[in-house]
N, C-alpha and C positions, 0 to 999 in steps of 0.2 A: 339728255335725260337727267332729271334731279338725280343727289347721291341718296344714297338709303341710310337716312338720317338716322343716328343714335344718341344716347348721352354724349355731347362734347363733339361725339364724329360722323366724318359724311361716309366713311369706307371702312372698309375692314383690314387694313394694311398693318394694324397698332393698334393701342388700347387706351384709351384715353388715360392720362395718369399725369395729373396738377403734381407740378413738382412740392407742395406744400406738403403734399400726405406725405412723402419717398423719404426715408433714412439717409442720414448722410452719408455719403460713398465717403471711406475712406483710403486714399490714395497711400502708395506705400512710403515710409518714413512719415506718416500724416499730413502730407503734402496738401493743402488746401486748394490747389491747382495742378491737376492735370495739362501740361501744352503736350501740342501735336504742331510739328509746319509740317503743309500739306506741297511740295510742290509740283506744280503742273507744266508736266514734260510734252508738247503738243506741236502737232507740225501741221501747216496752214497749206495744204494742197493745191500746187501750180494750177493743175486738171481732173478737179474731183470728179466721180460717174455723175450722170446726168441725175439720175433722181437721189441724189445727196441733198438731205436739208441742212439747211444753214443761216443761222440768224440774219436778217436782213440788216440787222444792228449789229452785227459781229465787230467788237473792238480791235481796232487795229487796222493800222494805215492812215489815210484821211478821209475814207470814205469809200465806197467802192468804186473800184474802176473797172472799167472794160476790161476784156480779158487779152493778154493775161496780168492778172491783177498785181503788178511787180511791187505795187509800194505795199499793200497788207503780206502778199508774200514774206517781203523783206526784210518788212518789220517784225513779224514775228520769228521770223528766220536770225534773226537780232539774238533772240533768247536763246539759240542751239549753239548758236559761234562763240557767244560775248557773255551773256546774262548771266548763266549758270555758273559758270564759274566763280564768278563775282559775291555770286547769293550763295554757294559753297563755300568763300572763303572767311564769311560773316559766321554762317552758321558753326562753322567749324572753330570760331574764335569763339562762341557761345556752348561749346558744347554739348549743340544738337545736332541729332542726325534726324536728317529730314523722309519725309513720308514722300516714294515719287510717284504720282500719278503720276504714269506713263503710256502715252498711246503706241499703237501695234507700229506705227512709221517709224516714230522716233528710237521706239526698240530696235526695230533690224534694222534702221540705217543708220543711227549714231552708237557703235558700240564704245565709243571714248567715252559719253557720256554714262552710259550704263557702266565700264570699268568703273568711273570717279565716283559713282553712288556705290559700289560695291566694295570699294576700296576704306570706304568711310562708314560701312554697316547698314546705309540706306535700306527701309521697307522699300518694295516695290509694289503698286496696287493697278488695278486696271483700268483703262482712262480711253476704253472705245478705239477707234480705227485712227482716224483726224480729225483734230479740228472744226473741222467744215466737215464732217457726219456725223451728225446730231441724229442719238436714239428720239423717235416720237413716237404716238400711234400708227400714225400714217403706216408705218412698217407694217408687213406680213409677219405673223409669228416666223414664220419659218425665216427668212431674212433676218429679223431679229434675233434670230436663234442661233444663224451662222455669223454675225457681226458680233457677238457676244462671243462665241466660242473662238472667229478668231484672233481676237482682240487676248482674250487669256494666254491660247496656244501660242502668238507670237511671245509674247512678255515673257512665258514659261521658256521657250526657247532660247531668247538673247541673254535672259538675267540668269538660265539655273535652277529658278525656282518660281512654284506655283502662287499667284497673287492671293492673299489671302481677303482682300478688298478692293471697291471699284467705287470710283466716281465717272460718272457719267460727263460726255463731253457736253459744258455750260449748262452741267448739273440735269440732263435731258434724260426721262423716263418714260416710257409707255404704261402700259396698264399690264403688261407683261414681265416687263424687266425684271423686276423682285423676284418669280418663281423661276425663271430663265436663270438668274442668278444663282440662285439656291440649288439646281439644278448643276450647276457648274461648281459646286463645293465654294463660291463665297461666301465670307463670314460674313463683313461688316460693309454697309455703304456709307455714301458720303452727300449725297443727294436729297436728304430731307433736312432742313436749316430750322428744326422745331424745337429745339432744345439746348441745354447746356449738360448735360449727360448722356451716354447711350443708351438706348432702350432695345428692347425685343421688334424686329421686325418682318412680314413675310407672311404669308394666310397661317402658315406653321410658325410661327415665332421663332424659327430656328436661325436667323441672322440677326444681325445686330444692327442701327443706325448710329455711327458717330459724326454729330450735327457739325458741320460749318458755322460759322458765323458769318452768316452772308456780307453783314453792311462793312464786314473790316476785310473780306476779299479785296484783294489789290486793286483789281481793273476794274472791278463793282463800284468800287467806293470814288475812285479818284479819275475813270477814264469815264464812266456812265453816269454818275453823280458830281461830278466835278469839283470834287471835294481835295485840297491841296495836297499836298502829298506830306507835308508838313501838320496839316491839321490829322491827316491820317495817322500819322504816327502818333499823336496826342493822345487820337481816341483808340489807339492798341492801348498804349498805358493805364487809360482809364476804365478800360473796359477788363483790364488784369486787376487792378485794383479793387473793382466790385465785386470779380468772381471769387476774390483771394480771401475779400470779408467775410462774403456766403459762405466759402467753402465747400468743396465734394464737387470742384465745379470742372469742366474741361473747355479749355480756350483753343480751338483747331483752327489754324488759320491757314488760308488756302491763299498761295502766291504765285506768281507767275515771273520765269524769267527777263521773258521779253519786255516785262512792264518793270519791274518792280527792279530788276538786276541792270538799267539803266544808269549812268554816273551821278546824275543827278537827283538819283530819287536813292539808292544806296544806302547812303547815310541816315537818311530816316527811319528804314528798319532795324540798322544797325542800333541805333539809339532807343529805338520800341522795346529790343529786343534784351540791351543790356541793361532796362528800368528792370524789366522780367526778372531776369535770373540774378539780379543783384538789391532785390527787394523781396525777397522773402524765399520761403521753401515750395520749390516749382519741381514737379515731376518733370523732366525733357523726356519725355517719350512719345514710340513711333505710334500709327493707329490701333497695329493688332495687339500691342501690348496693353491699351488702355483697354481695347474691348475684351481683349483675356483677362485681365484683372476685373474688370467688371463682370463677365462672366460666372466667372468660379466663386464670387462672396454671391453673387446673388443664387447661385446654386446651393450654396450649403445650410 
């Protein structure tokens, strides 16, 4: 069915709003850059239920295999043992603490990892069940309703505290999920890649969307685009460089352990990371902080 076309949009989700008209956000100490790292804590399900969707393109391993699928298991199983560590001990030389999506698996079964995010002041947001359960429409509300809820309920449980944001697992939404969400006291998502600021989002406007940068996603840019890992790190720096001229701008980048916390690929975020914060004046903060600062001047 066509969407019910308006000025600029096809739905009612947002308000159409050209960033040309919008005042510039001013970031605090007038930081002309807002960063957020986003990281994605996610676990690749041995024996997922049978009516689990899951991208047929799912990155990771060589491809699919027969089940059980040992080498995408293992590879992303790579990120919970090895990666993370690695990508904590970068960011921690950089003086960010990272944003974790975290799925409901990786909550209650890696509490080491949940310790070392908490130890380090890590956001935690909500990041779905696994991996391989992908929100779509397909879903019954009700289904939807209960995989959202206990996707929250476990993260509130392992971490202490309630998520105040959710990315969806490989960014997956229904036509539901926004008021589902709203519903469960989330403020801000992380699933719509339309911006370089956050906006109002939700039939109520009462959450917020803070945009990703799709093409400089990790596994986006350099495992589905084939884009070096070298040249990725190029166009991090370049792509700080534009928003830092603009200004009021926010750069969220969304990583993944098992890709990006590899030995080989390491160094290049490391080097993205120290152009950042050693070329001008960078906000490092988590997501809820940028959407509460944006919240509260756009209130007043």
């Amino acid at each position: 069915m066509p969407g019910n076309r308006q000025p600029g949009m096809d739905h009612e989700f947002y308000d159409w709003s050209p960033i040309a008209s919008r005042p510039r956000i001013a970031w605090p100490d007038d930081a002309p850059v807002a960063l957020c790292v986003i990281v994605s804590l996610e676990h690749y399900e041995w024996d997922p239920p049978e009516d689990a969707f899951m991208r047929s393109s799912l990155p990771g391993g060589l491809g699919r295999g027969a089940y059980p699928d040992i080498r995408s298991h293992s590879h992303r199983e790579y990120g919970n043992r090895v990666g993370i560590f690695r990508l904590m001990e970068i960011l921690d030389r950089h003086g960010i603490r990272g944003t974790a999506a975290i799925d409901a698996t990786v909550a209650e079964h890696c509490p080491a990892i949940v310790a070392e995010c908490q130890r380090r002041g890590w956001e935690f947001i909500g990041h779905g069940v696994s991996v391989n359960r992908m929100i779509t429409s397909n879903m019954p509300v009700e289904q939807e309703r209960e995989y959202i809820g206990t996707s929250i309920e476990t993260v509130s449980k392992a971490t202490g505290s309630r998520p105040k944001g959710w990315l969806g697992p490989e960014y997956g939404e229904s036509h539901q999920t926004l008021a589902l969400l709203e519903a469960e006291g989330i403020q801000y998502v992380c699933d719509w890649p339309n911006d370089e600021q956050p906006y109002p989002i939700g039939r109520s406007r009462s959450m917020y969307a803070l945009p990703i940068i799709p093409d400089l996603d990790d596994v986006a840019s350099s495992w589905t685009r084939n884009t070096t890992i070298m040249e990725w790190s190029r166009l991090v720096q370049e792509a700080f460089d534009v928003l830092y001229e603009d200004g009021g701008r926010a750069l969220v980048l969304n990583l993944h352990p098992w890709f990006i916390g590899q030995p080989f690929r390491a160094k290049y975020l490391d080097q993205a990371l120290r152009h950042i914060v050693q070329n001008g004046n960078v906000w490092k903060a988590t997501g809820s902080e940028i959407v509460e600062w944006y919240a509260d001047r756009r209130h007043q």
